[in-house]
N, C-alpha and C positions, 0 to 999 in steps of 0.2 A: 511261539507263545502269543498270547492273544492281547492286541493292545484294548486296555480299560477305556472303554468311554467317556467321552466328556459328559458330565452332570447340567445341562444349562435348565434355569430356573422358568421351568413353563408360565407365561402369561397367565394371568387368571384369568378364567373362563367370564364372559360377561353374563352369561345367567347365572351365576355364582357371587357376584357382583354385591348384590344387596342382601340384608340380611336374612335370613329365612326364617320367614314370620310364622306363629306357630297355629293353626284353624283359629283359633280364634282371636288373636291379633287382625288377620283378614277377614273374619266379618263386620261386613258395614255397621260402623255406628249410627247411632241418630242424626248425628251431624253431619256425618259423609254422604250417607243416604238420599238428603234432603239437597246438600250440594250438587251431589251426580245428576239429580232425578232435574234442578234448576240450569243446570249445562245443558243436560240433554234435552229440554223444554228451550233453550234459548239458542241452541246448533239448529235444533228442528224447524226455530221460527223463520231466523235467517236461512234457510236451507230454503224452508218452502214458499218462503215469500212471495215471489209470482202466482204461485196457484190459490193460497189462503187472502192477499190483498185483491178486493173488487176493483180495486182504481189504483191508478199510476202514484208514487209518492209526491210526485210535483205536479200531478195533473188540477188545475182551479178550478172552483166554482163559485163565482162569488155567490151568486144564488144562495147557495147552501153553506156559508160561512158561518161558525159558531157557533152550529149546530152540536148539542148536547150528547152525551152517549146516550145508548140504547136505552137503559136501564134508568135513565133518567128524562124521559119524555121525548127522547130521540127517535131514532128509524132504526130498520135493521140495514138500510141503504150502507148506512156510516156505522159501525155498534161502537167505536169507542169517539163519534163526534169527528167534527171538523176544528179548524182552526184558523184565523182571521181570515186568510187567503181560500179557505171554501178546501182545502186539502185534507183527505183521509188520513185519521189521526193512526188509522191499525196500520195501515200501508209504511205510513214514516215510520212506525215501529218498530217492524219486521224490517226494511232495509237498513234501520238505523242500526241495529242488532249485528246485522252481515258488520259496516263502516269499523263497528265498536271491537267487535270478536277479531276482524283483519288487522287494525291496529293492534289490538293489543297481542295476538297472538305472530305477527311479525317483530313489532317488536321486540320481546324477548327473545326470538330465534336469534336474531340479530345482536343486542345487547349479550343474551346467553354464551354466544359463540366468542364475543370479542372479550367478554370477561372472564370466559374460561382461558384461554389461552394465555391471557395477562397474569392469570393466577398462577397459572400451570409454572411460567417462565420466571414468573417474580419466586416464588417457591420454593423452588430445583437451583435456578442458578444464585439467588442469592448476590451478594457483593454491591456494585452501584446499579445493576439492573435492579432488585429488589428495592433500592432504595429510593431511585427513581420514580418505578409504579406507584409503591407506598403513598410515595409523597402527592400524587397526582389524584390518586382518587381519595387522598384528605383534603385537598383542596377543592374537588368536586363537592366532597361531603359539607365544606362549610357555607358554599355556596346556597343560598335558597332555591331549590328548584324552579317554584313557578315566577319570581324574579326574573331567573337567566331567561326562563324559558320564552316569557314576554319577549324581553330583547331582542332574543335572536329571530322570534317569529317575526317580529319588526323592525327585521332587518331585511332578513330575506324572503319574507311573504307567508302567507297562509298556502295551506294546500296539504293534499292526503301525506305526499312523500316527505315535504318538510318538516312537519308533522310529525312523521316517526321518525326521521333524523335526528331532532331534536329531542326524542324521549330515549333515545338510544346512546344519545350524548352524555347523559345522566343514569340509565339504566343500566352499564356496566359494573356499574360500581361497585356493587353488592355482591354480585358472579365472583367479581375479582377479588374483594378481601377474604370472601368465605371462600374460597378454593384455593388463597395463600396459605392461609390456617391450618386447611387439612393435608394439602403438602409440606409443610413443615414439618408437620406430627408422622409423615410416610418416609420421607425422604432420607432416613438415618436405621430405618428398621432394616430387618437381615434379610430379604427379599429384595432389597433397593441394592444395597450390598454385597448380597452376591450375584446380582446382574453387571457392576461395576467388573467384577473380578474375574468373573469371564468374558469382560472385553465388548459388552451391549453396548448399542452408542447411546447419547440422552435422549436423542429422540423415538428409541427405541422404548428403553424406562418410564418417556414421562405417557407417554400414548399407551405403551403396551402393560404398563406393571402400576402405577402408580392412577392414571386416567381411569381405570374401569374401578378403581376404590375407593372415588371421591364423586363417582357421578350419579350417584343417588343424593351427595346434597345438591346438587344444581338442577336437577327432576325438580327437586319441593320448593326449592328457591324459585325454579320458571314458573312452577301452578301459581304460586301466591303472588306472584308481579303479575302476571296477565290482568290481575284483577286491580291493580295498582294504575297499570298504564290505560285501561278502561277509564279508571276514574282521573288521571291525568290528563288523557284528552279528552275527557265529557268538561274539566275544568277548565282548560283553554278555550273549548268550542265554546264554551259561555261567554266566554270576553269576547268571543269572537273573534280569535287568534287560530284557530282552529280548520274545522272542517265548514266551508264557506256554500252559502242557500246558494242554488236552489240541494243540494244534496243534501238527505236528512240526514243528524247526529243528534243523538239525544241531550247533550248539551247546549245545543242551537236549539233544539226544539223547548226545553225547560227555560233558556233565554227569553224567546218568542212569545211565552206566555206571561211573563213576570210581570206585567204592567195589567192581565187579566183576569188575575185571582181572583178578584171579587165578582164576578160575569160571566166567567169562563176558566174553571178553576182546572180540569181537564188536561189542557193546552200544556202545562207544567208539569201537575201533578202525575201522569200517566209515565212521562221518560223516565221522570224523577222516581218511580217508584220502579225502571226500568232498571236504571242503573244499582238503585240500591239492593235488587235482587238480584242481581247479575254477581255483584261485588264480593255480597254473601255468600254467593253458592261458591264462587272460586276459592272463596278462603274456609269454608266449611271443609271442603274435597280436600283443601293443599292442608290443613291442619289433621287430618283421616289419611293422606298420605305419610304426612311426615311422621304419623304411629309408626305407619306399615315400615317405611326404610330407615328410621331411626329408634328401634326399642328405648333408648338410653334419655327419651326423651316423654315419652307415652307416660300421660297421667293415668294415675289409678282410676 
């Protein structure tokens, strides 16, 4: 006689993962379109930066300090001007671009990974470990960000790596309650359930059955914080907590000029309109994602 097989509950597949958007769900909106199109204009600038910049970012001339853009009585030497120290305003641009994209996109690798997992744990097990987490990223939450964030930068100094430490210390946050949420809502369904009962261990559950059905909100959740921690350390490098001269950021650079609006209005204007279209495009794309992996939420 032929012994029956055990039934065990196949892992969902991770290209199955999200929801299957239907043609036209997946065509670019207006607003995605113009996001993608402002990514891929500001990956390409930082990419090419050595070949598109004429001059070094920190390279002086006092000679040629203050010089105007192109288009406004300038040279094509400089097209978007100099700034007090005689420095190529396109060159700080372009590598401030690189500084700005590296933060922010480590950062949430980072935050992302230590918030998933806090959620995953808080979630599944429940009891005094969920209560524990809970209570730790509410306390995070009432805390002011760019308060703490001063502090601790003056504490333990300025610089690239402390820099993202410190936005990593706060960027959790968000990872971890919204992926407690959606474990909660997985963790009692018949899927969870009959992995239990054939003997799966939780690390088996939370990685293989329950992880590939929650990680399309942590996709929409990273796009839209990249654009967050952009503009968190373009706000520190202003105070000058941040990314420290001679290396460009465009928050240092919008610093630099605050005192030359009226003369030299370029100097500000140029980062500042840097970061405002960086910020937008990230939240255009992550809001045109979050159609694509969340129908339940896609306005009409």
């Amino acid at each position: 006689m032929r012994t029956p097989r055990t039934l065990e509950p196949s892992p969902p597949r991770w290209w199955f993962v999200f929801p299957r958007p239907s043609v036209g769900r997946l065509r670019l909106t207006a607003g995605g379109a113009i996001g993608l199109i402002i990514i891929a204009m500001i990956l390409l600038a930082g990419i090419c930066a050595p070949l598109v910049g004429r001059h070094g970012p920190v390279e002086q001339d006092l000679l040629r300090r203050l010089q105007p853009p192109a288009w406004a009585n300038g040279t094509m030497s400089y097209p978007l001007g100099t700034d007090s120290l005689g420095r190529d305003m396109l060159s700080r641009l372009l590598y401030g671009a690189r500084i700005s994209l590296a933060i922010g996109v480590s950062t949430v690798l980072i935050a992302g990974t230590i918030g998933l997992l806090l959620g995953l744990v808080a979630g599944y097990r429940g009891a005094w470990v969920e209560s524990l987490i809970m209570r730790l990223t509410d306390i995070q939450l009432s805390v002011p960000f760019l308060i703490v964030a001063i502090a601790l930068v003056s504490i333990f100094g300025a610089g690239l790596g402390k820099m993202i430490l410190v936005l990593v210390l706060f960027g959790w946050v968000e990872y971890c309650r919204i992926i407690h949420a959606e474990v909660l809502s997985h963790r009692e369904r018949e899927f969870v359930a009959a992995a239990r009962a054939i003997g799966c261990s939780n690390a088996r559950i939370l990685f293989l059955h329950i992880l590939p059905n929650v990680v399309s909100s942590v996709i929409v959740v990273a796009t839209l914080q990249v654009g967050r921690m952009i503009l968190a350390e373009a706000s520190l490098s202003f105070l000058g907590l941040g990314i420290q001269p001679p290396q460009p950021a465009w928050g240092t650079m919008v610093a630099d000029g605050r005192d030359l609006l009226d003369s030299a209005w370029w100097i500000s204007t140029l980062p500042g309109l840097a970061i405002l279209m960086t910020v937008l495009g990230i939240n255009f794309f992550g809001d045109w994602l979050r159609d694509v992996l969340d129908p339940t939420l896609r306005t009409a």
